[in-house]
BARO-389043 format. One record per residue (C-alpha): residue number from 1; x, y, z. Coordinates in nm, 2 decimals, padded with zeros to 4 digits. Example, Ala and Ser with C-alpha at 12.3 -4.5 7.8 and 13.67 -1.06 7.14 Angstrom:
BEGIN
[torvex 1, [01.23, -00.45, 00.78]]
[torvex 2, [01.37, -00.11, 00.71]]
***
This chain:
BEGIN
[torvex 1, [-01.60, 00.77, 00.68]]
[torvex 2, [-01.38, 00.82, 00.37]]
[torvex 3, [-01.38, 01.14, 00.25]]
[torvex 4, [-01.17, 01.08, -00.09]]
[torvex 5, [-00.86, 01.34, 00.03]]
[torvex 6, [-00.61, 01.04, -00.07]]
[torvex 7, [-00.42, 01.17, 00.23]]
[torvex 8, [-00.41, 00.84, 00.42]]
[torvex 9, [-00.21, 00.68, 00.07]]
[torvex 10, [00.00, 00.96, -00.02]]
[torvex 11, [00.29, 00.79, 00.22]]
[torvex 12, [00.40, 00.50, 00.46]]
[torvex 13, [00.44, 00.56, 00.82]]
[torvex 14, [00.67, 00.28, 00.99]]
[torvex 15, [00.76, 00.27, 01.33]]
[torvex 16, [01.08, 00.24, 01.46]]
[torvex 17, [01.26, -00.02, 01.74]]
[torvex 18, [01.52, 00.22, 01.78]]
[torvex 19, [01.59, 00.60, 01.89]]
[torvex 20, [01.73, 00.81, 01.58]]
[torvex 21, [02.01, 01.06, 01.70]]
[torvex 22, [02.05, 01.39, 01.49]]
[torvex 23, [02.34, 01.27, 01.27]]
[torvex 24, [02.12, 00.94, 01.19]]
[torvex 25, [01.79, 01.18, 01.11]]
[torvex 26, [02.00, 01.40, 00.89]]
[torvex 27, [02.08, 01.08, 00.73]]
[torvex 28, [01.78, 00.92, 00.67]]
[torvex 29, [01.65, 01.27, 00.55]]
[torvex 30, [01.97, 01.25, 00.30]]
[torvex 31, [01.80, 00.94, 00.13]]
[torvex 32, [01.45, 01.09, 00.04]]
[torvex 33, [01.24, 01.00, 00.35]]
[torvex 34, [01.14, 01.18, 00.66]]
[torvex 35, [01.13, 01.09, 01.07]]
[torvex 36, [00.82, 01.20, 01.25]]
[torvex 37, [00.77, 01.18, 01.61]]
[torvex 38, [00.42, 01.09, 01.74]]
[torvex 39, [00.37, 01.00, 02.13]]
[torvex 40, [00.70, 00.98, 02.19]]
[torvex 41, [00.81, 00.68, 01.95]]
[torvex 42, [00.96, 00.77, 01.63]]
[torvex 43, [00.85, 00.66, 01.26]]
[torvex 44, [01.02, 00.66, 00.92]]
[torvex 45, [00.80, 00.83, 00.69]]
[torvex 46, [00.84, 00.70, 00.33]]
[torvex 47, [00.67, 00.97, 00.06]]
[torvex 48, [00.56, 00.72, -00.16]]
[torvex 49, [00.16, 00.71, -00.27]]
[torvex 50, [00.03, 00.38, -00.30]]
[torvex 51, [00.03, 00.25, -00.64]]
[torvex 52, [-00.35, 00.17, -00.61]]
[torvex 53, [-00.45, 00.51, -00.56]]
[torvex 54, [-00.66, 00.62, -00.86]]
[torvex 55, [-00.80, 00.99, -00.85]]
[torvex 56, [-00.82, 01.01, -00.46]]
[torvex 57, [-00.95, 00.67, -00.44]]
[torvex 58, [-00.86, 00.35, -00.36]]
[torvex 59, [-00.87, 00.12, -00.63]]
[torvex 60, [-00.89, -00.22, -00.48]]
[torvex 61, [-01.13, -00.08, -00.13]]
[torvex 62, [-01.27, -00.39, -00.10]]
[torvex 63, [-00.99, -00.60, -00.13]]
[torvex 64, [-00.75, -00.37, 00.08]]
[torvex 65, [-00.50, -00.47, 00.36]]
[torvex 66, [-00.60, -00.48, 00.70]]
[torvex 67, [-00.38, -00.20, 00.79]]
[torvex 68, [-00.57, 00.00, 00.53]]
[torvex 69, [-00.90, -00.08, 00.69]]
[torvex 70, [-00.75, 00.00, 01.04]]
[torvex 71, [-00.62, 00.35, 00.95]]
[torvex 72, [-00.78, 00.64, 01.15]]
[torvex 73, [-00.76, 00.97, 00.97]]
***
């Protein structure tokens, strides 16, 4: 159930097919976004909020991606 914290839009997890040394973290870190590890796998963490976002809210909920509708928070 949707609480209306906006936390699940405030960025984009993406997972990686490759293993991130330290030099190529500090890198990616360099440009703005973020490397998370979760169960072993690493993701690229973009800190973006979705543009459809609207006062903690998601303005098109009906209409909204299937990854949106997946999302566990």
């Amino acid at each position: 159930m949707c609480n209306q914290c906006g936390k699940c839009c405030q960025n984009i997890i993406l997972p990686l097919g490759i293993f991130l040394d330290e030099d190529d973290i500090r890198w990616v870190e360099y440009h703005g976004l973020g490397v998370i590890e979760k169960d072993g796998k690493q993701q690229i963490k973009i800190n973006h909020p979705c543009s459809k976002l609207v006062d903690n809210k998601c303005s098109i909920y009906k209409d909204r991606p299937e990854i949106c509708q997946i999302y566990i928070c």
